[in-house]
Residue, then its C-alpha position, 0 to 999 in steps of 0.5 A: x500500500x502507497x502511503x501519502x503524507x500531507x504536512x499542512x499549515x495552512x489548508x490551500x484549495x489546491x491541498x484539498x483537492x489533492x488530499x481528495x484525489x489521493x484518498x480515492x485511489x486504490x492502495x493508498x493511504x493518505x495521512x495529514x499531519x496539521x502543524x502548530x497551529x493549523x486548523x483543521x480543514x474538512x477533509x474526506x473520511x478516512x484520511x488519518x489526522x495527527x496534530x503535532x505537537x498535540x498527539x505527535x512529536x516532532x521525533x514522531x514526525x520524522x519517523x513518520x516522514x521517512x516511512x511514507x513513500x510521498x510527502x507533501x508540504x503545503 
């Protein structure tokens, strides 16, 4: 299974989208990870939301990052 992750702070339109179009594609599991102070955007169900640093530690974070096949930073 692919895994996608999505580093947001802020929540453009054009994130969404590619948030969307990703977790509908077979095989992938898509994860946002909203930074200090982000909010959360509405997003598509099943599509794992972690808060760092509430829920996920920086230390976390980079295991995170180097796990996934695809990472993104909006």
């Amino acid at each position: 299974m692919r895994r996608t992750l999505h580093l947001l702070k802020d929540a453009p339109g054009a994130a969404l989208a590619a948030i969307e179009r990703q977790h509908r594609e077979p095989d992938t599991r898509v994860t946002v990870v909203l930074l200090h102070g982000a909010a959360v955007p509405s997003l598509p169900r099943g599509v794992a939301v972690r808060h760092v640093p509430r829920d996920l530690g920086y230390g976390e974070l980079l295991e995170l990052i180097f796990e996934s096949d695809q990472v993104i930073s909006w």
